[in-house]
C-alpha positions, 0 to 999 in steps of 0.5 A: 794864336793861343789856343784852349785848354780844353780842346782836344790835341789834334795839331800835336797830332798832326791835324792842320786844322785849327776851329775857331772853338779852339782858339782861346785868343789872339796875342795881337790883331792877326792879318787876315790870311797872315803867317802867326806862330800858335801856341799852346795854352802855356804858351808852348810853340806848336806850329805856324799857321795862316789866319782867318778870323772870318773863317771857322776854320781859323787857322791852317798849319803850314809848317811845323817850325817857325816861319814868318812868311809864304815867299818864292822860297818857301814854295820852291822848297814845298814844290820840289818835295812834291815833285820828288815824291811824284817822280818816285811813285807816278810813272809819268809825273808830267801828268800828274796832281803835283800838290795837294792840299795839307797832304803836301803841307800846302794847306788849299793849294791844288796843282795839277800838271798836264805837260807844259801846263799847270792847272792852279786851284786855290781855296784859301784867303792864306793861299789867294794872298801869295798867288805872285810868289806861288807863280813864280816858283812854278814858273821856276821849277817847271818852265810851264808854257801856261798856268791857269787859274780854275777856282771856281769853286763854291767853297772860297765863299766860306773863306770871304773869296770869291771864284776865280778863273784865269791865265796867270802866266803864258798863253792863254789855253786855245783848247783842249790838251792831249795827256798820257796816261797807262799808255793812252791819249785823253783829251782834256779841256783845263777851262771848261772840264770839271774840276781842275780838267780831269781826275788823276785820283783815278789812274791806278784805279782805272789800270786795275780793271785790266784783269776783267778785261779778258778771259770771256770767250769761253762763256760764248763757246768759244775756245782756242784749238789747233787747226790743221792748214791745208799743207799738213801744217797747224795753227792755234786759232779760235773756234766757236761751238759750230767748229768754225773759226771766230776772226773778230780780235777781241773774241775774249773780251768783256761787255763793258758798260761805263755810267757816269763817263765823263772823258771815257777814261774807264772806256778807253782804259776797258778798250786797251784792255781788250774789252769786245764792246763798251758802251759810254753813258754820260749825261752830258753831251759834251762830255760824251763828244769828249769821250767820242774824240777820245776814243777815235784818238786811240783807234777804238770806235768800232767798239764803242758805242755813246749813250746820252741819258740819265744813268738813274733812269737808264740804270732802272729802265735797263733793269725793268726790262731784264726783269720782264724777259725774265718773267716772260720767259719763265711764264713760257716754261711753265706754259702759261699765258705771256703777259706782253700788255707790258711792253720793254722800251726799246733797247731796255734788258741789257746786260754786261760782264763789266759794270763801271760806276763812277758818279760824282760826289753825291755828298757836299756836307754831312746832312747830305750823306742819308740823300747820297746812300740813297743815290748810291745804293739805287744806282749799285742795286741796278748797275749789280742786276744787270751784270752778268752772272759771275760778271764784275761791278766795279763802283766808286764814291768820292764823296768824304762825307761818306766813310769807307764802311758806309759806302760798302754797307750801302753797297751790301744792302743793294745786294741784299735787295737785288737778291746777289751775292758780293765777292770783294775783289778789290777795295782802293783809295786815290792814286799815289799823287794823292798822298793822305796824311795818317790821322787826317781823315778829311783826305780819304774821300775815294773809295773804288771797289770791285765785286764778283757779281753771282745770284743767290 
């Protein structure tokens, strides 16, 4: 593969993607999905790369040196590198994302681990071609009771593939599996759950919400006080503005609302944390059964409670009717007439010290992006009125399409109209199993924020 002149030297800096555009031409018929050494317009070694002339991207760098083929060997090699990396960084590296993609210099693969079974994605026809050998050097290293296939995803079309779904070694998966993480169990269903069955991109980013967890019991009146037993002798107990002593554990705690939940990992997470309350709202009523199972699992029902709905729509009507409270009781101030022809919806005019958005990618491509600020400050400018004063949103994107500094000006321009004032707390990117090659800005996709939320 002999590459332009022209082009612009991103694979001598460290880019693994080659265009069509940047290919001059080809010193012999490739082998669609085969191994070729690319070069330079002089003829300058550069990198090895499989090749797909049906692709525009053409070529994907898998490594630096020469290499003539993609064998067991080749992956035992990448697959133990990956797994010393996650053996450094993750606490729990039987639960993890073992490989992905060009950040672990295997361009299309994806593997993630759930104990002793193995969730394979694959995207590429370089990759689909040495689906045998990257079986067998998982079965090697891992001694996996199951690998299973899940790539169905729409992107293989672009590659001339299409989506698979699978056992490719072992048992096939009879339900869902039981994973740890920060210390919980959470339910994850490998065939039928989005993506490859669960988004480890978010560990790191779920333990951070532990600070916000606590310290609310004041707000309520609520303090800790010595308390005098009838035999002279005293306790530290909490007390409330009655002076009557609050038996409930979680006095402290937050009011937490989840949107877009998913599994219930930020719930559970909230929950452990010592939330008071959490309300899990998803759309899916598979999903919430997979939260509701969750949270059981951890002995955390009594402080939840399941919502299926639209979060757009739930989001809004929860709003409108903290709004016509509002309005309602300053018209009562004043003594003037209260206008009640407007009625509130059951259940509408809530609010909470903690306001989780975590919504799917709301961007595919760059011509969606002007549609997903729109989605993104809509939900933000909704979820952000109904927090508390002085309370948290915490929100996320995991649209690439959607750069870092334009989620966080959508962001700031839902406070502007929503009349609040932003405290950056906390800005964050995937997890430490989802390492991100310098200079690759396709692989900084996540953005989580947390916000103190005040009124201006």
């Amino acid at each position: 593969m002999i590459l332009t002149k022209t082009r612009k030297k991103r694979l001598e800096a460290g880019h693994p993607w080659i265009f069509k555009n940047e290919v001059e031409r080809f010193d012999g018929e490739p082998e669609p999905g085969g191994i070729v050494a690319v070069t330079d317009h002089r003829g300058k070694f550069l990198a090895s790369a499989y090749a797909n002339p049906a692709s525009q991207m053409i070529g994907r760098v898998v490594s630096r040196g020469q290499l003539e083929r993609m064998d067991k060997a080749f992956f035992l090699e990448r697959f133990r590198t990956c797994l010393e990396v996650r053996e450094r960084f993750v606490d729990d590296p039987r639960y993890c994302r073992i490989a992905y993609g060009e950040a672990d210099f295997l361009p299309g693969l994806t593997v993630d681990r759930f104990g002793d079974t193995l969730v394979v994605q694959i995207v590429t026809l370089g990759m689909d071609r040495v689906r045998e050998p990257i079986v067998e050097a998982l079965v090697e290293l891992f001694a996996p009771r199951t690998i299973y296939e899940r790539s169905d995803v729409g992107i293989r079309a672009l590659e001339g593939l299409e989506e698979r779904t699978g056992t490719l070694y072992g048992e096939a998966p009879s339900g869902p599996i039981v994973i740890r993480e920060n210390g919980l169990e959470i339910e994850v269903d490998v065939v039928n759950g989005q993506k490859t069955g669960y988004f480890f991109d978010q560990r790191e980013n779920r333990a951070a919400i532990r600070p916000l967890m606590t310290g609310w019991g004041r707000r309520s009146g609520i303090a800790v006080r010595e308390l005098t037993e009838a035999d002279g002798t005293t306790r530290s107990a909490p007390v409330n503005a009655n002076g009557k002593e609050v038996t409930f554990p979680y006095w402290d705690g937050a009011t937490v609302l989840e949107c877009f939940s998913h599994t219930g990992s930020f719930t559970l997470h909230a929950c452990k944390y010592g939330a008071k309350k959490v309300t899990c709202l998803d759309i899916s009523e598979h999903a919430i059964e997979t939260a509701r199972r969750n949270v059981e699992r951890n002995a955390f029902s009594e402080r939840v409670e399941f919502v299926v709905a639209n979060a757009f729509d739930y989001l809004r009507e929860q709003a409108k009717g903290l709004e016509e409270r509002a309005a309602r009781a300053k018209a009562g101030e004043a003594g003037t007439k209260v206008d009640t022809s407007k009625p509130i919806a059951a259940g509408a005019g809530r609010s909470w010290d903690v306001v989780i958005l975590d919504p799917p990618a709301f961007a595919k491509n760059r011509g969606a992006v002007e549609g997903a600020c729109r989605g993104y400050k809509d939900i933000n400018l909704h979820g952000m009125k109904l927090v508390n004063e002085g309370g948290y949103l915490v929100t996320a994107s995991c649209s690439y399409h959607v750069r870092p500094d334009v989620f966080l000006e959508t962001i700031r321009a839902a406070a502007d109209d929503a009349g609040k004032t932003l405290r950056l707390v906390e800005f964050r990117g995937a997890g430490k199993d989802h390492p991100q090659l310098l200079g690759v800005d396709e692989g900084n996709y996540l953005k989580f924020a947390i916000f103190e939320v005040r009124s201006r």
